[in-house]
TORFI-64041 format. One record per residue (C-alpha): residue in three letters; z, y, x. Coordinates in Angstrom, 1 decimal, m for minus. Example, Ala and Ser with C-alpha at 12.3 -4.5 7.8 and 13.67 -1.06 7.14 Angstrom:
% TORFI-64041
@resn->ALA up->7.8 north->m4.5 east->12.3
@resn->SER up->7.1 north->m1.1 east->13.7
//
This chain:
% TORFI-64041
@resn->UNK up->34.8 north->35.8 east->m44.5
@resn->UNK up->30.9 north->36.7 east->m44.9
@resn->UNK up->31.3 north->37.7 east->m41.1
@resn->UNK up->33.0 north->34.5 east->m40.0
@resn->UNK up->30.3 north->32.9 east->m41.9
@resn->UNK up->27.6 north->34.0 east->m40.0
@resn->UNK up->29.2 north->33.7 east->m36.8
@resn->UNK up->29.1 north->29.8 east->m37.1
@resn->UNK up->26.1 north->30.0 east->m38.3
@resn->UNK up->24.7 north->31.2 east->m35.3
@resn->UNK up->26.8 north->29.1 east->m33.0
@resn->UNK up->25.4 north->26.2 east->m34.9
@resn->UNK up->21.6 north->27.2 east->m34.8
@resn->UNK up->22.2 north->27.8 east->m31.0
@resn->UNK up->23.7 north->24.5 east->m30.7
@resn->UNK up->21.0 north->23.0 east->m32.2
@resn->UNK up->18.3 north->24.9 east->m30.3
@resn->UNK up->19.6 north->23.9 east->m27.3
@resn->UNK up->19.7 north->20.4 east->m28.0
@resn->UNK up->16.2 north->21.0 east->m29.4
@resn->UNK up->15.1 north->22.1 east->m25.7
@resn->UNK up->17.4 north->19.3 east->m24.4
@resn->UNK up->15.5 north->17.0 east->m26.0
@resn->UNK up->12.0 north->18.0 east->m25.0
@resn->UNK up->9.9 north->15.3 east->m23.2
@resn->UNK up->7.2 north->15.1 east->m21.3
@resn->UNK up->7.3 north->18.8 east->m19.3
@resn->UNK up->8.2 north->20.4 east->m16.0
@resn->UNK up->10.6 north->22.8 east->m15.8
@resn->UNK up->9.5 north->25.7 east->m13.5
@resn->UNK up->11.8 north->24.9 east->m11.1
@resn->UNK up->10.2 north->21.3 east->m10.8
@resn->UNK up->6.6 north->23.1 east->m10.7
@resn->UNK up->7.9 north->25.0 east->m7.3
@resn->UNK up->9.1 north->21.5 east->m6.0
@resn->UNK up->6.2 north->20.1 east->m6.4
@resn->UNK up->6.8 north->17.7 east->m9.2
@resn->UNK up->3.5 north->16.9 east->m11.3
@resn->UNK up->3.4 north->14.8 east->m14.8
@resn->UNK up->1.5 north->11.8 east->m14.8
@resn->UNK up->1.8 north->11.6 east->m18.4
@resn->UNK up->1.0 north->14.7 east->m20.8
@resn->UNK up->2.7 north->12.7 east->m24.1
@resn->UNK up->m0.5 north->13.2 east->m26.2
@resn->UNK up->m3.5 north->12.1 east->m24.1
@resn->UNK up->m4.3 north->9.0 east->m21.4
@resn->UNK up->m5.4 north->11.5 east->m19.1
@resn->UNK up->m5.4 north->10.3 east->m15.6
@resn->UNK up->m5.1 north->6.7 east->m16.5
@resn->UNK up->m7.9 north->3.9 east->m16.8
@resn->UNK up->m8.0 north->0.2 east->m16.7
@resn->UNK up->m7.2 north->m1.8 east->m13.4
@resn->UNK up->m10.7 north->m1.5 east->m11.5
@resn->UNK up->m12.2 north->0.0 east->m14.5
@resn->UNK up->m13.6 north->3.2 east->m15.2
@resn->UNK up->m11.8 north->3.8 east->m18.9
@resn->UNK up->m9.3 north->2.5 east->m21.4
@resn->UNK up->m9.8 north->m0.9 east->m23.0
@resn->UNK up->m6.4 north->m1.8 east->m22.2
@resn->UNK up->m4.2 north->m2.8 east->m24.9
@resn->UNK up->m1.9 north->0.5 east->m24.0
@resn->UNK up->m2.2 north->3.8 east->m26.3
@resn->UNK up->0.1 north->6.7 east->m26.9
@resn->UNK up->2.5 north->6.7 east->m29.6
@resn->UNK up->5.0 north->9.3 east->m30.8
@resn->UNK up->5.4 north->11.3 east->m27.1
@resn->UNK up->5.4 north->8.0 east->m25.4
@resn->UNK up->3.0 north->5.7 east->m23.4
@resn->UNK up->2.7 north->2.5 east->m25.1
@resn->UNK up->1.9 north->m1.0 east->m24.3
@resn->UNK up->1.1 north->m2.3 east->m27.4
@resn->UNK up->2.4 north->m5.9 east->m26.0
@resn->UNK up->m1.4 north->m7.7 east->m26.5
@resn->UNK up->m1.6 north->m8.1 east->m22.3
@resn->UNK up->m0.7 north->m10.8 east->m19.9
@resn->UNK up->m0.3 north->m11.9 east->m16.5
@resn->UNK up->m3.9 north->m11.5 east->m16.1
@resn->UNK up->m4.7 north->m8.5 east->m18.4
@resn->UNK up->m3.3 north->m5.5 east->m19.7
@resn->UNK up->m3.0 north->m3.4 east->m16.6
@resn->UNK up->m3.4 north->0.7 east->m16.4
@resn->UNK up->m3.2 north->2.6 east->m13.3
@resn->UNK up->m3.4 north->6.5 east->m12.3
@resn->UNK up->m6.8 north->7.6 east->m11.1
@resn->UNK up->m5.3 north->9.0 east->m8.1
@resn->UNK up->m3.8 north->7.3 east->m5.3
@resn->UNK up->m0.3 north->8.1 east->m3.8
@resn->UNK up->1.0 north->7.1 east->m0.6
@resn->UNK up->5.1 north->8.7 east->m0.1
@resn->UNK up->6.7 north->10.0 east->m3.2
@resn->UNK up->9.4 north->9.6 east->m5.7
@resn->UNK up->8.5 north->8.6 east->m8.8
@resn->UNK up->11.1 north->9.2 east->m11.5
@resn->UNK up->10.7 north->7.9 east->m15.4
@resn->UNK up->12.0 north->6.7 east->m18.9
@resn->UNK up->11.2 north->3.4 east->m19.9
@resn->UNK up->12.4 north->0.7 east->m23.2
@resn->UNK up->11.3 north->m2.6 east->m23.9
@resn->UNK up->11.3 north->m4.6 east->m26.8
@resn->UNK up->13.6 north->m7.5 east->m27.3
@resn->UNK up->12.9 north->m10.4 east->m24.8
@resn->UNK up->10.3 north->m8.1 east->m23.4
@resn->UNK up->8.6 north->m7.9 east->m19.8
@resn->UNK up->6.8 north->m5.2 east->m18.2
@resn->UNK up->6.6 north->m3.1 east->m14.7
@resn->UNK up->5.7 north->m0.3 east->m12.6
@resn->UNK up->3.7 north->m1.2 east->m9.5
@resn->UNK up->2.7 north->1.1 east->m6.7
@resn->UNK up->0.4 north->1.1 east->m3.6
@resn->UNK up->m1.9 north->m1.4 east->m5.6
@resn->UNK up->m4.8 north->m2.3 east->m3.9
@resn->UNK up->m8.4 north->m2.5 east->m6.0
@resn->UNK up->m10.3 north->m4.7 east->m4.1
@resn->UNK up->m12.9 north->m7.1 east->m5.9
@resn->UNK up->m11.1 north->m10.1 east->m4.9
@resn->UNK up->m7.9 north->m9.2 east->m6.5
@resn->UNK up->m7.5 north->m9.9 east->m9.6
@resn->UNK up->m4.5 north->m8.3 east->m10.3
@resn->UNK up->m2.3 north->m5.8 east->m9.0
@resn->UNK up->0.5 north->m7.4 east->m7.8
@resn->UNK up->m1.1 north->m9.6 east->m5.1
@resn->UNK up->m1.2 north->m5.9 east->m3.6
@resn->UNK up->1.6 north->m3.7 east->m4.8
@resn->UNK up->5.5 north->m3.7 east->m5.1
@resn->UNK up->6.5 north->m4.4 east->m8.3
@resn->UNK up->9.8 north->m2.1 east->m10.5
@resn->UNK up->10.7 north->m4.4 east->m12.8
@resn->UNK up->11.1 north->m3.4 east->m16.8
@resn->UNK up->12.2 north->m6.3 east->m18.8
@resn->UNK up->15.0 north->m7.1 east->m21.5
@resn->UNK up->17.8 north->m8.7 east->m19.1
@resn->UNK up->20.2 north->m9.4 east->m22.1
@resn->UNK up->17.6 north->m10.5 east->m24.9
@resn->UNK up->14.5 north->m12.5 east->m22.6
@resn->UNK up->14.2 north->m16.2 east->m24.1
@resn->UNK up->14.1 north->m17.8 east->m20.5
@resn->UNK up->16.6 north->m17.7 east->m18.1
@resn->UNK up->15.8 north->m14.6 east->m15.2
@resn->UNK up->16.5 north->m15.3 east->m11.8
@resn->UNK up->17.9 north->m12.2 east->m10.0
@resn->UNK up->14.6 north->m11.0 east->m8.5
@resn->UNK up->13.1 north->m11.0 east->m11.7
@resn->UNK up->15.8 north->m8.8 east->m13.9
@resn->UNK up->15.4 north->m5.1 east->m14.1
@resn->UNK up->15.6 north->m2.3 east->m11.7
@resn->UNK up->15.2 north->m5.6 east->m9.2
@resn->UNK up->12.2 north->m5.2 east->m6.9
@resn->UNK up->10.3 north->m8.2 east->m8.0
@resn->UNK up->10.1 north->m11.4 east->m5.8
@resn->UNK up->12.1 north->m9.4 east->m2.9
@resn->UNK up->15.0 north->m7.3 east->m3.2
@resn->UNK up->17.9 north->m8.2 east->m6.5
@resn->UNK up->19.2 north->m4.5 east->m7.8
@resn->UNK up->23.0 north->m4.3 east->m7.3
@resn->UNK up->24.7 north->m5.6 east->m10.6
@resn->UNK up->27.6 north->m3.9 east->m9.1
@resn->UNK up->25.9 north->m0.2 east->m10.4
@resn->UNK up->23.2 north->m1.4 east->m12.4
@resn->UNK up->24.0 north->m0.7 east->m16.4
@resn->UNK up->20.8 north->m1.2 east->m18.0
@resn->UNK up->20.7 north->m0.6 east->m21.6
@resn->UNK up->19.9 north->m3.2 east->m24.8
@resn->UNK up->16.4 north->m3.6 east->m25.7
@resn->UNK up->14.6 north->m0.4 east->m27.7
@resn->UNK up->17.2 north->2.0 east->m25.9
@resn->UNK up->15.9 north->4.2 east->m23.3
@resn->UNK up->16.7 north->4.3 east->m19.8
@resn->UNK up->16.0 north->6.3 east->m17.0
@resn->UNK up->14.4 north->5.4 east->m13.6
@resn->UNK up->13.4 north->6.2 east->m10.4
@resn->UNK up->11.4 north->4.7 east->m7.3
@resn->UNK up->11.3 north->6.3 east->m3.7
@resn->UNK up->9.1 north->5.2 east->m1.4
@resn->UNK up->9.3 north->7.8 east->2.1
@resn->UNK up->7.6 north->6.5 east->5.0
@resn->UNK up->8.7 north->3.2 east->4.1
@resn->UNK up->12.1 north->3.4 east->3.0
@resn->UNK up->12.6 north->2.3 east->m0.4
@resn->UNK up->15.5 north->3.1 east->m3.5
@resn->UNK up->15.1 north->2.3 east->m7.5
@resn->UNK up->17.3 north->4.0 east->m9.2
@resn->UNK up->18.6 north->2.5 east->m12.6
@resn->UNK up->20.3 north->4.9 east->m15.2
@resn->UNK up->21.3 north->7.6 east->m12.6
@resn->UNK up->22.5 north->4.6 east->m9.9
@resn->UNK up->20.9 north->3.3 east->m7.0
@resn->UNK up->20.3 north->m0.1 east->m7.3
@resn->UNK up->18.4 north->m1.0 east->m5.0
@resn->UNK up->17.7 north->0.3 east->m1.2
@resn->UNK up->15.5 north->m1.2 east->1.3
@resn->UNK up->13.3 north->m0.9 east->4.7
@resn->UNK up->9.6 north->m2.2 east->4.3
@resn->UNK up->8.2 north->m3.9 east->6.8
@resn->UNK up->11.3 north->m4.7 east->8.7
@resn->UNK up->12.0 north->m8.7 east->9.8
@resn->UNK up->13.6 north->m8.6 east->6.9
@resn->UNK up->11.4 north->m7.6 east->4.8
@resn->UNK up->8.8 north->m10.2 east->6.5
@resn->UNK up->11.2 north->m12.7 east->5.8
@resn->UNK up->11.5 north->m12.4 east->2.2
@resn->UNK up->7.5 north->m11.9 east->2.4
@resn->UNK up->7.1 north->m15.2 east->4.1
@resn->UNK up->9.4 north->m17.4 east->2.3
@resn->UNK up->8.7 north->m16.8 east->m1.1
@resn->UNK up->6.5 north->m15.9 east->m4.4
@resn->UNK up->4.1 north->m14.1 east->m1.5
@resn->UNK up->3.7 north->m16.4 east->0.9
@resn->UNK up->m0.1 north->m17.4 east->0.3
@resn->UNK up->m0.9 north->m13.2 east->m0.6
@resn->UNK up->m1.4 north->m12.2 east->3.1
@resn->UNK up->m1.9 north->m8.4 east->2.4
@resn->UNK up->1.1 north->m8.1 east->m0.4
@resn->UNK up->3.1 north->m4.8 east->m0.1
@resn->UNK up->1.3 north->m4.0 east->3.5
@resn->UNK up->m0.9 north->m1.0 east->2.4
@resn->UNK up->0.5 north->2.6 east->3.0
@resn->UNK up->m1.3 north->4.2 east->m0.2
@resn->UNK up->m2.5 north->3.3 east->m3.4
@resn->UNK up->m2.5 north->3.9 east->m7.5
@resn->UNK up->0.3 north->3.3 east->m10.0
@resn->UNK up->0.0 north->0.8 east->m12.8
@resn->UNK up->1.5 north->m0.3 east->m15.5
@resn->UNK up->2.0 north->m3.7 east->m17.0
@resn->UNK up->1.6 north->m5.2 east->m20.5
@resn->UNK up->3.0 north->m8.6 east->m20.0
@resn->UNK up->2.6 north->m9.6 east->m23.5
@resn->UNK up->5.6 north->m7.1 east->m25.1
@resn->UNK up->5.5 north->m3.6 east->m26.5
@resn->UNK up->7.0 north->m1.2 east->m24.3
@resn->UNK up->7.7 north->2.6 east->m23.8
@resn->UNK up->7.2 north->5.0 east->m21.3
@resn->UNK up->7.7 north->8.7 east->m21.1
@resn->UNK up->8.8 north->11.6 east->m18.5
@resn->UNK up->6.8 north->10.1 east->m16.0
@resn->UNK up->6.7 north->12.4 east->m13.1
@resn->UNK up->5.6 north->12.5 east->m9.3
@resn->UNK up->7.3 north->14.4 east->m6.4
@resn->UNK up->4.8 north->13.5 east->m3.2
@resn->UNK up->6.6 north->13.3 east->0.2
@resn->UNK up->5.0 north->14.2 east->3.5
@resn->UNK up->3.7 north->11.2 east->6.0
@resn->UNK up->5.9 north->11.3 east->8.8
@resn->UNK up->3.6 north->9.6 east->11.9
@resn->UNK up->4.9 north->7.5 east->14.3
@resn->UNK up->3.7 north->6.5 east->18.2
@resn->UNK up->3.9 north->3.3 east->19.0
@resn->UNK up->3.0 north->0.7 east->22.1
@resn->UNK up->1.7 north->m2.3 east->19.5
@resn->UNK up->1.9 north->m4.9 east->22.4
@resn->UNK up->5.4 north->m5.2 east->24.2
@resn->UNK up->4.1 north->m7.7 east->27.0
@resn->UNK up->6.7 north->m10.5 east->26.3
@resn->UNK up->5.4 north->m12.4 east->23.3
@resn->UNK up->3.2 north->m11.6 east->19.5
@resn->UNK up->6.1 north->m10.0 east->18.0
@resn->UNK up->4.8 north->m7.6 east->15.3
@resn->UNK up->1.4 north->m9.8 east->15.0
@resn->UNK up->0.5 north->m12.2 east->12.9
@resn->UNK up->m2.4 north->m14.9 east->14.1
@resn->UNK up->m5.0 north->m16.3 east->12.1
@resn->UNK up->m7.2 north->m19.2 east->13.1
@resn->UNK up->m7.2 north->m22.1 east->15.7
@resn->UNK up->m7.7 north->m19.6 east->18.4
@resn->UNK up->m5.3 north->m19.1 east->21.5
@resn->UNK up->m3.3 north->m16.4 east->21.4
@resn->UNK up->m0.7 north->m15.8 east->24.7
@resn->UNK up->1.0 north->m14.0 east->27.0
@resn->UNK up->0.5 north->m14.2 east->31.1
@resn->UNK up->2.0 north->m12.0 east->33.1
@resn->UNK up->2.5 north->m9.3 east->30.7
@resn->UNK up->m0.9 north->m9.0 east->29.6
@resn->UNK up->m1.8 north->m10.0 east->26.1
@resn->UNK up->m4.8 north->m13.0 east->26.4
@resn->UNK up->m7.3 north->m14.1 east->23.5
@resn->UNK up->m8.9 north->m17.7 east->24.4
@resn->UNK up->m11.3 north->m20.0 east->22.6
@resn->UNK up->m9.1 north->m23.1 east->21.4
@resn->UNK up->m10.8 north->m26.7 east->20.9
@resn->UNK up->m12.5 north->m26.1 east->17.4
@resn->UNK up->m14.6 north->m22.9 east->19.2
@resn->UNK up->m14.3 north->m20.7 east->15.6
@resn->UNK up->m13.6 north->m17.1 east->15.1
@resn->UNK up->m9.7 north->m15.9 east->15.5
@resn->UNK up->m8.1 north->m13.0 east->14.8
@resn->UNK up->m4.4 north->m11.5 east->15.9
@resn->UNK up->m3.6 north->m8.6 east->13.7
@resn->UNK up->m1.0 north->m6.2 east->13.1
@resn->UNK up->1.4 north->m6.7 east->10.3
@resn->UNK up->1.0 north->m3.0 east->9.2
@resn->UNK up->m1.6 north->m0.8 east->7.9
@resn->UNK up->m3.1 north->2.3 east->10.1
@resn->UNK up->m5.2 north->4.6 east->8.4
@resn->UNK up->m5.7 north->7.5 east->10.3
@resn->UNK up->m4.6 north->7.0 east->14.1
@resn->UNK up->m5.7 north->7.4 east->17.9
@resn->UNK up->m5.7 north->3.7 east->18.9
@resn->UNK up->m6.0 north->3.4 east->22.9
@resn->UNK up->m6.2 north->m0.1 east->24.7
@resn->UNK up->m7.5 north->m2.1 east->27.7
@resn->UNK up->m9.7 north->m5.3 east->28.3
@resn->UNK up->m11.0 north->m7.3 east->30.8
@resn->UNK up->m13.7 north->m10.1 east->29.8
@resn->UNK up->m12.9 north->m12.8 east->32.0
@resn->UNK up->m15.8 north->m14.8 east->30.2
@resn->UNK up->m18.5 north->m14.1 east->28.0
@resn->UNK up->m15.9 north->m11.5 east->26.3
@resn->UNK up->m17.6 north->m11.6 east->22.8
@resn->UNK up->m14.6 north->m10.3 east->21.2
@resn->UNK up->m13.5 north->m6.4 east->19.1
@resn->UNK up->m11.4 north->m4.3 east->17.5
@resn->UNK up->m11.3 north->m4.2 east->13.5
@resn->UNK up->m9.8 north->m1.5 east->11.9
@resn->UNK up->m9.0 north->m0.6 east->8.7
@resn->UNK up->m9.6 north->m4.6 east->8.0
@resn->UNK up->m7.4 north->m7.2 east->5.9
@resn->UNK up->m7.1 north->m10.9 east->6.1
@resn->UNK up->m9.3 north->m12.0 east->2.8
@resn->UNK up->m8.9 north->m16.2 east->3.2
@resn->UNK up->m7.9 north->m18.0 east->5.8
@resn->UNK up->m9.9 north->m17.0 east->8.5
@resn->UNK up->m12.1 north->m14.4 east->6.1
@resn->UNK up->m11.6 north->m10.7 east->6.9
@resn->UNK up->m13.5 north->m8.0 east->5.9
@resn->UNK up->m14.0 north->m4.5 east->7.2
@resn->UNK up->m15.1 north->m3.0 east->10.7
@resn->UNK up->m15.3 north->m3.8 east->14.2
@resn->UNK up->m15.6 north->m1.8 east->16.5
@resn->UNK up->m17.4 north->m3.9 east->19.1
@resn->UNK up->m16.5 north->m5.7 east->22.6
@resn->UNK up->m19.1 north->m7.4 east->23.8
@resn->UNK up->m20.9 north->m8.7 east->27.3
@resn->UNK up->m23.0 north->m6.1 east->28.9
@resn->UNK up->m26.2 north->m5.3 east->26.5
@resn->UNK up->m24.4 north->m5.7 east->23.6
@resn->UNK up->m23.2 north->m2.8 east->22.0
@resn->UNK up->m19.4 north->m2.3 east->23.1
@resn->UNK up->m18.5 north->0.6 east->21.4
@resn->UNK up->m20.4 north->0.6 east->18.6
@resn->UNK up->m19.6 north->m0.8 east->15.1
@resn->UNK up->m20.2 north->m3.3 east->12.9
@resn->UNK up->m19.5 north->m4.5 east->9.2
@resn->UNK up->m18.3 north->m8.3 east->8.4
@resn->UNK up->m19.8 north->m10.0 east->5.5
@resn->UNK up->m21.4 north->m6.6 east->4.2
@resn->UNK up->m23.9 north->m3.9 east->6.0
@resn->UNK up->m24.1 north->m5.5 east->9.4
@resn->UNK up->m24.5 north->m3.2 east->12.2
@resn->UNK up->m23.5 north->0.7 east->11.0
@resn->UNK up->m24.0 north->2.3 east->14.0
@resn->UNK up->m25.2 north->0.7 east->17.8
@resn->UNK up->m24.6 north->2.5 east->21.2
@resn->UNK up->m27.5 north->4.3 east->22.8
@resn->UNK up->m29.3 north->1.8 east->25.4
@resn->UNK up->m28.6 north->4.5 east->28.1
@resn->UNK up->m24.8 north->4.2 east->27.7
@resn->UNK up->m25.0 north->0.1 east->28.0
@resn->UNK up->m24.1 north->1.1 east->31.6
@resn->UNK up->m20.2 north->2.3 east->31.1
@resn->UNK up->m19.0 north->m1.1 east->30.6
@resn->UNK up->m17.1 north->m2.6 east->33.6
@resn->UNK up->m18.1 north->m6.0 east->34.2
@resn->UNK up->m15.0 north->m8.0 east->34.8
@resn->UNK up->m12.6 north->m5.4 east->35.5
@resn->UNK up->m10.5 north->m3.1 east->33.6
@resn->UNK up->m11.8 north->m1.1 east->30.7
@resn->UNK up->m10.3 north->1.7 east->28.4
@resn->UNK up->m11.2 north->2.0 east->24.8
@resn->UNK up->m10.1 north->4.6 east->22.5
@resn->UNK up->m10.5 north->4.7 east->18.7
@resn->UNK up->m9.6 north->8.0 east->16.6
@resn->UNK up->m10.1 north->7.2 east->12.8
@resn->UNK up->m9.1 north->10.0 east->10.6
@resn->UNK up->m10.4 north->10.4 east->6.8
@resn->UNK up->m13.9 north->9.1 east->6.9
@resn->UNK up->m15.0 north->9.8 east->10.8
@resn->UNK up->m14.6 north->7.5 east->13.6
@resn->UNK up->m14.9 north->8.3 east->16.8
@resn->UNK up->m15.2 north->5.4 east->20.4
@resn->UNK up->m14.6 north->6.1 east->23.9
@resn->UNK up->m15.2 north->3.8 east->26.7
@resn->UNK up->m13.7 north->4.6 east->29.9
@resn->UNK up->m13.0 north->8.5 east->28.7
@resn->UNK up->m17.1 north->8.3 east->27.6
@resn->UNK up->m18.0 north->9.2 east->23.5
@resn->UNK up->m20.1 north->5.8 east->22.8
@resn->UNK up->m20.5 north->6.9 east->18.9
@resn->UNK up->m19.4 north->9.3 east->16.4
@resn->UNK up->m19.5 north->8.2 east->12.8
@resn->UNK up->m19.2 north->9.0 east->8.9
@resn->UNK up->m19.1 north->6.7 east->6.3
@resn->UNK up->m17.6 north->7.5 east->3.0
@resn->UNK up->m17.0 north->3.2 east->2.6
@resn->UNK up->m14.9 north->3.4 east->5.9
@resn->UNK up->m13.1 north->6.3 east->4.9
@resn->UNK up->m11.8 north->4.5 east->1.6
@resn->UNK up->m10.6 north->1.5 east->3.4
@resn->UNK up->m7.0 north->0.7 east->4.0
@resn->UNK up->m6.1 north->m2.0 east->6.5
@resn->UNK up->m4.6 north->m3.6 east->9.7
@resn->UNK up->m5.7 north->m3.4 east->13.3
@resn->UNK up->m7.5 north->m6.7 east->14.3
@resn->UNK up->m8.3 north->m8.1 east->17.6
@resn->UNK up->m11.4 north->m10.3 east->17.1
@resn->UNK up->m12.4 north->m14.0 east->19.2
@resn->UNK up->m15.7 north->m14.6 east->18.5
@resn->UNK up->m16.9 north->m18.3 east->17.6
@resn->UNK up->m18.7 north->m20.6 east->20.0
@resn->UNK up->m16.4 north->m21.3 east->22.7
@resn->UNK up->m16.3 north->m20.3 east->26.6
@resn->UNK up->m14.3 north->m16.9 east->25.8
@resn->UNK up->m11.5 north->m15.5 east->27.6
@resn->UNK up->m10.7 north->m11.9 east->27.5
@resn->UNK up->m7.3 north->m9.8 east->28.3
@resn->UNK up->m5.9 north->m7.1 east->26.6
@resn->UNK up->m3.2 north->m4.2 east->27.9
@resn->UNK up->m1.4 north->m1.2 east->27.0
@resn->UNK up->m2.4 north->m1.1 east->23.2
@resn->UNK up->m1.0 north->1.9 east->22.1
@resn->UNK up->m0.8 north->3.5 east->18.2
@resn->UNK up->m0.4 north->7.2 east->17.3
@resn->UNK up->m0.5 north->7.6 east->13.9
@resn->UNK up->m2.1 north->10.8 east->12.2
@resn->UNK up->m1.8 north->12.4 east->9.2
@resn->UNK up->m4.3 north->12.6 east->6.6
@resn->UNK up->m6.8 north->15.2 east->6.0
@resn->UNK up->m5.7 north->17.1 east->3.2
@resn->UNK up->m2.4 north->17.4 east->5.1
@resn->UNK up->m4.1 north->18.7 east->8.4
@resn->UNK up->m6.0 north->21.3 east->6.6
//
């Protein structure tokens, strides 16, 4: 008997141990360590979190019990945390609960640029909310699991639990392909910057945010939308980049463009032409994707005047606003080659006078531009015009711009744009 005591005993304090262990939060496991998994909460501390475009934590968010906690004081406009670092491909996987009739989210590849108020002018939204309990009626895109403003999450396999239970989530984002996962189901699947995904871009809550869900990398945050809500187990897994090569200009029409000002923008006989339209103003025709790192080759001929450039790493910041760096094309004498900063530092760096020479006046010229981490490098006809590093460059994120200068009378051709895409730094080294 005293035998067959003990025996359950230590079934029972086994069982219970190994729920115990079961039930442990916040941890990697060492097989997760070797995969490359890393916590980006620690369950005691706000370590590696801050305010949106802060430096600390005044946030209404604190930790409570093993969990990250939005103490529900926030609101559209404040309340925002974010990681300190930035992630570009990765799967994010976490536990979330709201309170009843609550709303929060988890945003990535937000953007922190002083014109942006908050983060999801910039960056995809998860959305965490109380689907059964919230006082207003939800449209689709704006229930859980949905990706907010875009993509509904399949109510088919989504089971989200009642408010104050926990449920478990996950976002991928690889090389633009995109899943949320809701309670072990994938609820939502997707391709980013598809037609498609312009579509829903264009038509919709995004319509006047120009730059929304464009950037490649950027931090996490967090909402506290005016409701307490929970987070634990949140965890990263980064992915590799995966870079593509790519002619940017398929000689028919602007497909994969976007235009921005009164400017002429056309095709003639396969060749890609920028020309000054009645109002005389600056224009710009820009990709719809960001390149960070890449080897950008092209051609022009300046049929007149030929005041014109290359931006890169730029965005669109109103109307016909940008900001970021040009990489110059210009009449003879004028710096083709070299680069220069809109609405900030001006000129960065100029070509020697001696090398004013290598343009081609009216004919066919070849410019290359290799931008990787925080160096750029030009080449004119196969010639090094500049090399360059700047630590403000190598934090920007944008499109590739062509540029029409204001004032009228210009006319230039472009040909054979062609992307490679390269990885970044810390993965080359």
């Amino acid at each position: 008997m005293k035998q067959k005591f003990l025996l359950w005993t230590a079934i029972l304090l086994q069982g219970l141990l190994m729920i115990g262990c079961g039930q442990k939060d916040n941890i990697l496991t060492d097989q997760e360590k070797q995969e490359g998994w890393k916590l980006l909460f620690d369950g005691t501390t706000m370590e590696g979190w801050r305010d949106f475009k802060g430096e600390g934590i005044t946030a209404p968010w604190t930790v409570e019990r093993g969990t990250l906690t939005a103490l529900g004081k926030g609101s559209d406009s404040t309340g925002y945390i974010v990681t300190d670092k930035q992630y570009d491909n990765f799967i994010l996987s976490f536990d979330w609960k709201i309170s009843e009739g609550g709303n929060s989210g988890v945003l990535y590849h937000v953007l922190e640029r002083p014109e942006y108020k908050v983060p999801y002018v910039s960056g995809p939204e998860y959305q965490v909310v109380d689907d059964i309990g919230f006082p207003d009626k939800l449209e689709e895109w704006q229930k859980a699991a949905a990706d907010y403003a875009m993509y509904e999450a399949d109510n088919s396999k989504k089971h989200v639990k009642e408010a104050g239970e926990w449920n478990t989530a996950k976002i991928v984002f690889d090389n633009g392909h995109v899943e949320y996962w809701l309670n072990e189901e994938k609820v939502v699947e997707f391709e980013a910057w598809t037609d498609d995904w312009f579509a829903r871009k264009g038509s919709g809550k995004w319509e006047g945010a120009p730059e929304y869900g464009l950037a490649r990398k950027g931090v996490i945050a967090l909402q506290d939308h005016g409701s307490r809500s929970w987070y634990k187990n949140m965890k990263i897994k980064e992915l590799p980049m995966k870079p593509k090569e790519e002619d940017l200009f398929n000689g028919k029409d602007l497909t994969g463009w976007d235009v921005y000002g009164t400017e002429l923008w056309y095709v003639d006989n396969g060749e890609l032409v920028c020309e000054s339209g009645p109002d005389k103003k600056y224009g710009y025709f820009g990709t719809r994707k960001y390149y960070d790192d890449f080897d950008l080759t092209l051609e022009f001929k300046q049929i007149s005047d030929g005041n014109s450039g290359v931006f890169i790493r730029s965005y669109i910041k109103k109307d016909v606003e940008i900001s970021g760096w040009q990489v110059e094309v210009a009449p003879p004498g004028h710096d083709t080659g070299g680069i220069y900063e809109s609405y900030g530092r001006g000129w960065i760096i100029q070509i020697p006078d001696e090398m004013e020479n290598i343009l081609k006046k009216g004919e066919w010229n070849k410019l290359r531009i290799v931008m990787l981490g925080n160096k750029v490098n030009t080449y004119l006809n196969d010639v090094q015009m500049i090399e360059l590093v700047d630590e403000k460059i190598g934090q920007g994120q944008g499109r590739i711009l062509l540029q029409i200068h204001d004032g009228g009378g210009i006319k230039v051709r472009w040909r054979n744009l062609h992307v490679k895409e390269l990885a970044p730094v810390q993965e080359m080294l």
